[in-house]
Biotite code that builds the C-alpha atoms (Angstrom):
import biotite.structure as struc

atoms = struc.array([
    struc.Atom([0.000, 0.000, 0.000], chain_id="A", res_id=1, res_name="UNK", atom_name="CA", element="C"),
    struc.Atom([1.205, 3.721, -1.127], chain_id="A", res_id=2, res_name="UNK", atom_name="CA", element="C"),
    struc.Atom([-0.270, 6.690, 0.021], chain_id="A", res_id=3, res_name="UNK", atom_name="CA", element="C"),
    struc.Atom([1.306, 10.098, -0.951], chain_id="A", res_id=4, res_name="UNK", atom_name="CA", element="C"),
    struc.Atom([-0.037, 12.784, 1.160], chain_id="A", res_id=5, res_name="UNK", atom_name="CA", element="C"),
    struc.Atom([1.012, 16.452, 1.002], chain_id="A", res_id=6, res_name="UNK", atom_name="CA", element="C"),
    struc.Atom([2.960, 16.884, 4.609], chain_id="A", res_id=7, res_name="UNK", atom_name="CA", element="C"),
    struc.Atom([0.655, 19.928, 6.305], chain_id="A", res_id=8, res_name="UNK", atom_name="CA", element="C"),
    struc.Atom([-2.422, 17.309, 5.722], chain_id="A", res_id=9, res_name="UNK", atom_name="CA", element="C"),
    struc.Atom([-0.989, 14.758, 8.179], chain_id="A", res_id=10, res_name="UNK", atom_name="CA", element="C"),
    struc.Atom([-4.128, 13.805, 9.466], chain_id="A", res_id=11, res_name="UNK", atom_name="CA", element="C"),
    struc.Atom([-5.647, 13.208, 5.949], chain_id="A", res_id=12, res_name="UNK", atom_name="CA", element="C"),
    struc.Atom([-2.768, 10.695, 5.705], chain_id="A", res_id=13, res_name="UNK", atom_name="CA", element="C"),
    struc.Atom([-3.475, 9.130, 8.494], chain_id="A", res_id=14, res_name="UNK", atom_name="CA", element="C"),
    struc.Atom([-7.154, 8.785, 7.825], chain_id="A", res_id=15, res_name="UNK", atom_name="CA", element="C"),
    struc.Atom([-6.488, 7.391, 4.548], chain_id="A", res_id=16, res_name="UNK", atom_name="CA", element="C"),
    struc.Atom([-3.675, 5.045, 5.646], chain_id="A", res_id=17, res_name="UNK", atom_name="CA", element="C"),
    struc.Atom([-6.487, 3.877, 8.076], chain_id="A", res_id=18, res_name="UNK", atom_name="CA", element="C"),
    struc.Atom([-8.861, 3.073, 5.675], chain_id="A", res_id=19, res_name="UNK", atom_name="CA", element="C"),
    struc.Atom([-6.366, 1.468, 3.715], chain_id="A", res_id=20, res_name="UNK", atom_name="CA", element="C"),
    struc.Atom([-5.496, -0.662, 5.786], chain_id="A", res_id=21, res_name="UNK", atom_name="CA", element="C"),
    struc.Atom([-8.995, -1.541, 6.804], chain_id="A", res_id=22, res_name="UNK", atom_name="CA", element="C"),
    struc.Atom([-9.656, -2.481, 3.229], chain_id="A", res_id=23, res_name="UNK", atom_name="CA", element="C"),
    struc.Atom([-6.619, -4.738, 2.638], chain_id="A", res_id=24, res_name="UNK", atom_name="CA", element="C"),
    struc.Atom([-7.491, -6.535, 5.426], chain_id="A", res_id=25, res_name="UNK", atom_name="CA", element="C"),
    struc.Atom([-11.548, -6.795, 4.522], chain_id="A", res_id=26, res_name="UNK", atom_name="CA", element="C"),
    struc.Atom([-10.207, -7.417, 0.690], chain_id="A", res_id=27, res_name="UNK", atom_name="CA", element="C"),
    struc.Atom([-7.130, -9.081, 0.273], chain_id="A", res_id=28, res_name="UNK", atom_name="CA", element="C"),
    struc.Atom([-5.345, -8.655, -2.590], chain_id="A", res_id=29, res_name="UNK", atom_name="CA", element="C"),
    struc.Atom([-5.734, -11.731, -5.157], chain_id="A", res_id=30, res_name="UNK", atom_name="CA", element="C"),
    struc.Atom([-4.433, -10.282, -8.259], chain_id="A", res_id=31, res_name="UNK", atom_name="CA", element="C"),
    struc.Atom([-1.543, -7.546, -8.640], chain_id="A", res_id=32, res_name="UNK", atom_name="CA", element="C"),
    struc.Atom([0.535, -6.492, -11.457], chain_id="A", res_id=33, res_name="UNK", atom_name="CA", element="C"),
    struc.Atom([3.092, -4.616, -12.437], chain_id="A", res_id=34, res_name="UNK", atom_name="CA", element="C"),
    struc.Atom([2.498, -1.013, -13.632], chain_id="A", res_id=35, res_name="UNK", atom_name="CA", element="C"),
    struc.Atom([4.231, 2.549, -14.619], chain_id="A", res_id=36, res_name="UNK", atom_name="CA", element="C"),
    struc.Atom([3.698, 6.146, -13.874], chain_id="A", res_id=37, res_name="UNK", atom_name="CA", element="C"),
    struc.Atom([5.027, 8.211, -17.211], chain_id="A", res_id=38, res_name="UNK", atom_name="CA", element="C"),
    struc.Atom([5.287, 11.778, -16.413], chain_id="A", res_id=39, res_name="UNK", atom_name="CA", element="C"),
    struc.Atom([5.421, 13.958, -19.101], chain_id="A", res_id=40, res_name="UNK", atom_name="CA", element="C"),
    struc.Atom([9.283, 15.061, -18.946], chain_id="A", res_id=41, res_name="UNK", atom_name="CA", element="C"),
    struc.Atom([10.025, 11.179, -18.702], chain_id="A", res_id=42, res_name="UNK", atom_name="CA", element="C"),
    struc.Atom([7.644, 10.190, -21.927], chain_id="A", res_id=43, res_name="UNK", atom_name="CA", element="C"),
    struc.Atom([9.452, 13.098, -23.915], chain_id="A", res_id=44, res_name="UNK", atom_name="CA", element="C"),
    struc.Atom([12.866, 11.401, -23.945], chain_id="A", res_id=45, res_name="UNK", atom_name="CA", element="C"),
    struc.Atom([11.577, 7.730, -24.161], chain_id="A", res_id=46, res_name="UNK", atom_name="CA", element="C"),
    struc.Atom([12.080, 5.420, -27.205], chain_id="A", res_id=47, res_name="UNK", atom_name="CA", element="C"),
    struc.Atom([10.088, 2.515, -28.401], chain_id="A", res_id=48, res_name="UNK", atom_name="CA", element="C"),
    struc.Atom([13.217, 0.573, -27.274], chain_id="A", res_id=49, res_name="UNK", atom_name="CA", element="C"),
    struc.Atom([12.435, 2.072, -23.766], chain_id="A", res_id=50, res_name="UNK", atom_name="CA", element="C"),
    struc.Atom([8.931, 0.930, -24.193], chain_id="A", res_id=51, res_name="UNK", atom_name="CA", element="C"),
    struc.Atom([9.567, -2.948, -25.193], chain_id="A", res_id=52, res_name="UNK", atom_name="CA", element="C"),
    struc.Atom([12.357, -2.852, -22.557], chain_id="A", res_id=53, res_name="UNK", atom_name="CA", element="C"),
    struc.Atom([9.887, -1.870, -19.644], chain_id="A", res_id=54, res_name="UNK", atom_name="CA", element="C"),
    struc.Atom([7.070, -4.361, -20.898], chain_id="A", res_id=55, res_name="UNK", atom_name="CA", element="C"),
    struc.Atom([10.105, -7.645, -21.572], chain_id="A", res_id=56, res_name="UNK", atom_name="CA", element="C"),
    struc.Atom([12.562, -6.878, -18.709], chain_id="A", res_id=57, res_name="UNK", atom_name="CA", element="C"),
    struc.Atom([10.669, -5.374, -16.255], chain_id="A", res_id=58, res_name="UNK", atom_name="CA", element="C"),
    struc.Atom([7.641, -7.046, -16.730], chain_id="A", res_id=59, res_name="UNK", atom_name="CA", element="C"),
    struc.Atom([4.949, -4.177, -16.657], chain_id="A", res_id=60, res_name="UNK", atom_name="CA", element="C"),
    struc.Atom([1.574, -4.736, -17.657], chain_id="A", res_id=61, res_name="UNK", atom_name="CA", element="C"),
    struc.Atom([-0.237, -1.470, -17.882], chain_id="A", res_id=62, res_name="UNK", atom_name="CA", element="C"),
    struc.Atom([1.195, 2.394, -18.107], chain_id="A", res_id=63, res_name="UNK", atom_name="CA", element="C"),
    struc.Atom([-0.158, 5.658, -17.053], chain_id="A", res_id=64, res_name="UNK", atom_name="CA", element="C"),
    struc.Atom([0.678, 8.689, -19.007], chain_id="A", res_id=65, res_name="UNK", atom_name="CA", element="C"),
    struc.Atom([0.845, 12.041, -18.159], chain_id="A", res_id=66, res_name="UNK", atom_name="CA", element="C"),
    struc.Atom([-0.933, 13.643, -20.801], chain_id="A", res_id=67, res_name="UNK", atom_name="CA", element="C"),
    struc.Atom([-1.975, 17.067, -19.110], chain_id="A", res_id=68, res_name="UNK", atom_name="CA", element="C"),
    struc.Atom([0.648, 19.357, -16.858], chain_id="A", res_id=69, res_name="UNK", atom_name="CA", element="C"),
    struc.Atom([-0.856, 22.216, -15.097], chain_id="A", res_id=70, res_name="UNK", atom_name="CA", element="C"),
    struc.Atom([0.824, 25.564, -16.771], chain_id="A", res_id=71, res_name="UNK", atom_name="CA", element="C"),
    struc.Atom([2.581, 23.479, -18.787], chain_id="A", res_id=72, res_name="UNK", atom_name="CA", element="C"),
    struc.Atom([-0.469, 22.452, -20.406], chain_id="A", res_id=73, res_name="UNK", atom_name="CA", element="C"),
    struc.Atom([-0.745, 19.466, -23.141], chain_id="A", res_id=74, res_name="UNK", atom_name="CA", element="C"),
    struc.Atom([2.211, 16.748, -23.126], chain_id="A", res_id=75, res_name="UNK", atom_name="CA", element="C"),
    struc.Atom([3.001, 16.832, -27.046], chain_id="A", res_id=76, res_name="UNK", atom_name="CA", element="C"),
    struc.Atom([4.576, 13.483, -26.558], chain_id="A", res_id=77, res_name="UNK", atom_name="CA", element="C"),
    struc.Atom([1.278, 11.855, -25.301], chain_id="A", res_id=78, res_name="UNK", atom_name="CA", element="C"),
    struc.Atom([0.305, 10.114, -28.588], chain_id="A", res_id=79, res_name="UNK", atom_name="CA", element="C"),
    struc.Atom([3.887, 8.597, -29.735], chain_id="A", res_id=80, res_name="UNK", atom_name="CA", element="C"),
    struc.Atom([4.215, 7.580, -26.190], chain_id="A", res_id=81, res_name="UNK", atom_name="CA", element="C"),
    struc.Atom([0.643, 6.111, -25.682], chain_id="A", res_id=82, res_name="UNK", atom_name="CA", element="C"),
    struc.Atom([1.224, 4.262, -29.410], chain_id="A", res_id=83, res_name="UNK", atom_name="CA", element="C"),
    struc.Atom([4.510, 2.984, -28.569], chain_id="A", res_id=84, res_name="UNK", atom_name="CA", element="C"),
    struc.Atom([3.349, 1.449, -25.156], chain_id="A", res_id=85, res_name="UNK", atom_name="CA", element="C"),
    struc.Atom([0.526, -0.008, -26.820], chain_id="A", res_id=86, res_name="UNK", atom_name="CA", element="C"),
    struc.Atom([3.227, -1.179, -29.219], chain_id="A", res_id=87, res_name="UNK", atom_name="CA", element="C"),
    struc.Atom([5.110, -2.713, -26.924], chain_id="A", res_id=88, res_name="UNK", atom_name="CA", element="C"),
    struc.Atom([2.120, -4.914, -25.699], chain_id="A", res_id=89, res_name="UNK", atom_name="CA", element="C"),
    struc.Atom([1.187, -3.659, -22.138], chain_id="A", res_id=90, res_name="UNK", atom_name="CA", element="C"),
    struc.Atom([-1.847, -4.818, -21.474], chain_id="A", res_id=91, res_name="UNK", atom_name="CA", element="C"),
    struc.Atom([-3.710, -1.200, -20.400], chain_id="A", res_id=92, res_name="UNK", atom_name="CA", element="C"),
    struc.Atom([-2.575, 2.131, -21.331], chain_id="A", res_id=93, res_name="UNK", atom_name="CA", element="C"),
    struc.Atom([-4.026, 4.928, -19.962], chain_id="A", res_id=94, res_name="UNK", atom_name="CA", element="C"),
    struc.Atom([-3.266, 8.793, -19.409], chain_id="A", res_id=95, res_name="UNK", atom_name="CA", element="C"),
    struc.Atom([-3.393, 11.381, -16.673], chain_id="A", res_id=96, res_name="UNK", atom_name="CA", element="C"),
    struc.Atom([-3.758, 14.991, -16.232], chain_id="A", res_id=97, res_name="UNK", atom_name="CA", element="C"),
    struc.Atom([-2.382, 16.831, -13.381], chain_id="A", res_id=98, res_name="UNK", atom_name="CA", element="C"),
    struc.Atom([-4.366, 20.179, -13.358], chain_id="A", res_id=99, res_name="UNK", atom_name="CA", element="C"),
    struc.Atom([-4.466, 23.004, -10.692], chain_id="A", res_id=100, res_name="UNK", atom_name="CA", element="C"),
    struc.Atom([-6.848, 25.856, -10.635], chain_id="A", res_id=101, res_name="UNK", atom_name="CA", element="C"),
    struc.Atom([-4.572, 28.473, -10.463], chain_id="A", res_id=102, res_name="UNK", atom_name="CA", element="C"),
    struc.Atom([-2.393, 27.603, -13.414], chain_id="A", res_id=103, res_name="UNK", atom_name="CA", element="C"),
    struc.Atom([-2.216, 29.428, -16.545], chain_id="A", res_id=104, res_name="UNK", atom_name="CA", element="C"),
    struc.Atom([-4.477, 27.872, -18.604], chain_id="A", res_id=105, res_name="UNK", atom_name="CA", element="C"),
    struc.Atom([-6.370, 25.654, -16.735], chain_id="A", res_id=106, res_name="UNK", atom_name="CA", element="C"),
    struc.Atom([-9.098, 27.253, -15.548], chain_id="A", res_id=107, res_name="UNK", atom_name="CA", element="C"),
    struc.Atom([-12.212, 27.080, -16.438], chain_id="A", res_id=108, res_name="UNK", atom_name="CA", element="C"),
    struc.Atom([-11.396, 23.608, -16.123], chain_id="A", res_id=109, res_name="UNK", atom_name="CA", element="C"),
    struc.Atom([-13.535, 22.891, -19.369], chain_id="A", res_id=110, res_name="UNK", atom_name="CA", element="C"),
    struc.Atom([-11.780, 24.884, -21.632], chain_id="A", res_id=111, res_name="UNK", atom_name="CA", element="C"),
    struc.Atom([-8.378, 22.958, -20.184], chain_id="A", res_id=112, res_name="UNK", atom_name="CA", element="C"),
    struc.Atom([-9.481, 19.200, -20.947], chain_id="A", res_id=113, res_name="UNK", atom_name="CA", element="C"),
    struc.Atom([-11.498, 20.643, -24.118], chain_id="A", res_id=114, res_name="UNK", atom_name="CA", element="C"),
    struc.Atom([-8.307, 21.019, -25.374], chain_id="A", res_id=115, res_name="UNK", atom_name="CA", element="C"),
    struc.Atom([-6.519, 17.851, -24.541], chain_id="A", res_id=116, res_name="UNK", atom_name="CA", element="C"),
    struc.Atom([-9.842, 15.906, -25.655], chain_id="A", res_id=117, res_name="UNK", atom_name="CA", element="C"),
    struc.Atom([-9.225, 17.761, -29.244], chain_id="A", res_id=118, res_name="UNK", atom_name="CA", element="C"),
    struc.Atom([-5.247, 16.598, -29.249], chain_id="A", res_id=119, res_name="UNK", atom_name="CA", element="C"),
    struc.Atom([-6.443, 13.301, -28.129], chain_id="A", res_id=120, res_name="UNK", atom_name="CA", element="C"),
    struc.Atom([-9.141, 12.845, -30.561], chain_id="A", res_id=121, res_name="UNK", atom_name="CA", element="C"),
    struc.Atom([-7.090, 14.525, -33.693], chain_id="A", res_id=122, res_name="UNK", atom_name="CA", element="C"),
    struc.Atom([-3.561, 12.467, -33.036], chain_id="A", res_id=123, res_name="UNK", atom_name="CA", element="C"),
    struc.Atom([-6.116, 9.428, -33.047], chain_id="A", res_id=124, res_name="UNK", atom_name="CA", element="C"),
    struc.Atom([-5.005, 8.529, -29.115], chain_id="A", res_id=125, res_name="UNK", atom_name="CA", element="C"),
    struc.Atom([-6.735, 5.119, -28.140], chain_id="A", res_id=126, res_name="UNK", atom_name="CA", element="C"),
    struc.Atom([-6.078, 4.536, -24.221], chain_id="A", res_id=127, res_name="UNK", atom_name="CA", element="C"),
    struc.Atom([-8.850, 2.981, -21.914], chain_id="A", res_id=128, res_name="UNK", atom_name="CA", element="C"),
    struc.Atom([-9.334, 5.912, -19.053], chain_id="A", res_id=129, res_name="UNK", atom_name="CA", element="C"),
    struc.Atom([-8.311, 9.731, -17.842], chain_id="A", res_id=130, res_name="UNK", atom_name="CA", element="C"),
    struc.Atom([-7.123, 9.369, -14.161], chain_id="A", res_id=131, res_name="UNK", atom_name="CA", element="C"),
    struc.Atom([-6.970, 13.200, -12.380], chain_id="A", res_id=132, res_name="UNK", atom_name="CA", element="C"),
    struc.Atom([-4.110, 13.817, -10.237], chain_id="A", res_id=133, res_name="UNK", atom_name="CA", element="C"),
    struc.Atom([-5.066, 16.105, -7.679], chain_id="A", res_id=134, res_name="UNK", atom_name="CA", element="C"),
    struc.Atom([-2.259, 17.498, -5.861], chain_id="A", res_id=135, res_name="UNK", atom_name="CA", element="C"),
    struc.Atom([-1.273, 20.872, -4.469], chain_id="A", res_id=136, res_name="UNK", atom_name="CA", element="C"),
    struc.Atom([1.596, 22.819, -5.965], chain_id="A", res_id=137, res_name="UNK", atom_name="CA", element="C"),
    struc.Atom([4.914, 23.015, -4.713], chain_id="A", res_id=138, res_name="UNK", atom_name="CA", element="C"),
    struc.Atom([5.209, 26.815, -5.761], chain_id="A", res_id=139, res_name="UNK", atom_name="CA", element="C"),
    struc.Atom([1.638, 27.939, -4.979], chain_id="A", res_id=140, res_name="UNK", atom_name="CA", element="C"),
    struc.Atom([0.078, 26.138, -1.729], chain_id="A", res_id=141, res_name="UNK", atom_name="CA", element="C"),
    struc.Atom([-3.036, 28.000, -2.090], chain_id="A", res_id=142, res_name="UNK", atom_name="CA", element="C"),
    struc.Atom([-4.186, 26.360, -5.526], chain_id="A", res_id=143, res_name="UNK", atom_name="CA", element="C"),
    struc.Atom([-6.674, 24.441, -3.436], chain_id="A", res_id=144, res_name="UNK", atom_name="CA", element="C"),
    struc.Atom([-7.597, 26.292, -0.676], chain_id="A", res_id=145, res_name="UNK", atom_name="CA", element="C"),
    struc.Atom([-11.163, 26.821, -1.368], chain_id="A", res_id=146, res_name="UNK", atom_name="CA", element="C"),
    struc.Atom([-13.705, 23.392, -1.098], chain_id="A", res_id=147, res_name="UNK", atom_name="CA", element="C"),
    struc.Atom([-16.400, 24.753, -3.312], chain_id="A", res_id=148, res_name="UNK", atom_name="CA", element="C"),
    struc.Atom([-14.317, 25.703, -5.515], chain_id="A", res_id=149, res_name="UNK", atom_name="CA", element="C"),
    struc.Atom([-12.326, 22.572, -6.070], chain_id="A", res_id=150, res_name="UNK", atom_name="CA", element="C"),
    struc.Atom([-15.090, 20.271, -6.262], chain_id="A", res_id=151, res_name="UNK", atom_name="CA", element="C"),
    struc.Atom([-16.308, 22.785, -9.082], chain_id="A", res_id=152, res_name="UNK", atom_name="CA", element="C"),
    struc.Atom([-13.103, 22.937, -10.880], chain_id="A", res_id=153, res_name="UNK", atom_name="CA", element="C"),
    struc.Atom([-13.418, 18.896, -10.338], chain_id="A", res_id=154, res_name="UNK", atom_name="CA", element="C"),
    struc.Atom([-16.781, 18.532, -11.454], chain_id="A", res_id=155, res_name="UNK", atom_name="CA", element="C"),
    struc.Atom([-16.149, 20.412, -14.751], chain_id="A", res_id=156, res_name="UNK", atom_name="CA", element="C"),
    struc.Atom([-13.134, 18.396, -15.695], chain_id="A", res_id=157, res_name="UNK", atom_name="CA", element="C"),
    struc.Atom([-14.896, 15.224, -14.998], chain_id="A", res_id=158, res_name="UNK", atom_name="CA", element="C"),
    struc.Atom([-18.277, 16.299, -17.193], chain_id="A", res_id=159, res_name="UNK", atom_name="CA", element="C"),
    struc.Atom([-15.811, 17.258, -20.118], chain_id="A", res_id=160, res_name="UNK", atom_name="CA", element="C"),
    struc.Atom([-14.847, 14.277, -20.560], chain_id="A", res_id=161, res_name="UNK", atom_name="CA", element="C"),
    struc.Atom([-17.820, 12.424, -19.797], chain_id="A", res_id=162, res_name="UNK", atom_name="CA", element="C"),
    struc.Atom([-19.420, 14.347, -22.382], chain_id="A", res_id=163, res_name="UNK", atom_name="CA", element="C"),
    struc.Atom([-16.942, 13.389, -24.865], chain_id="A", res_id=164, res_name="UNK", atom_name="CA", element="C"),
    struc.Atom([-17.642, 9.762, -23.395], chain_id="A", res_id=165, res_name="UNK", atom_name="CA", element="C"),
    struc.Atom([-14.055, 8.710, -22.295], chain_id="A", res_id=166, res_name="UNK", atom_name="CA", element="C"),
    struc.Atom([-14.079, 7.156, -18.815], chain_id="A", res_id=167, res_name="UNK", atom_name="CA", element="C"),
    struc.Atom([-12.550, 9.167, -15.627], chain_id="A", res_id=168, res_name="UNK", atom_name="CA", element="C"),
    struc.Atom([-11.489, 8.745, -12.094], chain_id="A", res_id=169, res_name="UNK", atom_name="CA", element="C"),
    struc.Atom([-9.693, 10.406, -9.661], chain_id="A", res_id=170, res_name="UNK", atom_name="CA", element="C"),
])
């Protein structure tokens, strides 16, 4: 079990490390496999040697893909990396978008993921879901300060892409 908590939200970490544990023990884990975390710096650089290396050697079934960087807005590299993984035969590819409210660009959140639904959909980018990584910035710790208006800036991320039918989760 991995749980990454910001460190001023101790007692969030706590709470969830509860409840994880609570759940292994209620549902043990029959099934596990191996899996990768690209960020979008990492997929820039990465070859489809990289790719069938990861899948043979290390063994990893499925990849994550950061597709979506806050101010740094769409990873250009998403669809060659997303093709090559597929490529490569991992089993699940999917992509991620790590998003703050307070970034240039991202907000309204619609407008944001509008955008990466058009690169996705025009570079013909076949992965199975969008996974939102919610996090707070290292260089602005107020990008999440207000509750009602993160769950709106979540809420409108997750109905773009419902909208445009491709499967979310946070």
């Amino acid at each position: 079990i991995i749980i990454m908590v910001h460190p001023s939200c101790c007692w969030l970490g706590l709470i969830l490390f509860t409840a994880a544990v609570i759940s292994h023990l209620a549902f043990p884990v029959v099934y596990a496999v191996n899996g990768l975390d690209v960020s979008d710096e990492l997929c820039q650089g990465m070859t489809a040697h990289n790719w069938n290396c990861l899948r043979q050697t290390d063994a990893h079934e499925f990849a994550i893909i950061q597709a979506f960087r806050g101010g740094y807005q769409i990873n250009q590299d998403t669809a060659r990396c997303v093709s090559d993984a597929w490529a490569a035969n991992f089993s699940n590819v999917d992509i991620y978008v790590w998003m703050c409210p307070n970034c240039d660009g991202n907000n309204p959140a619609s407008d944001s993921m509008t955008r990466l639904v058009d690169y996705l959909k025009n570079n013909n980018v076949t992965f199975g879901m969008v996974w939102m990584d919610i996090e707070i910035c290292d260089n602005d710790p107020t990008c999440w300060n207000s509750f009602s208006d993160n769950i709106a800036f979540i809420q409108e991320a997750v109905v773009t892409f419902q909208n445009n039918n491709i499967k979310v989760n946070i």
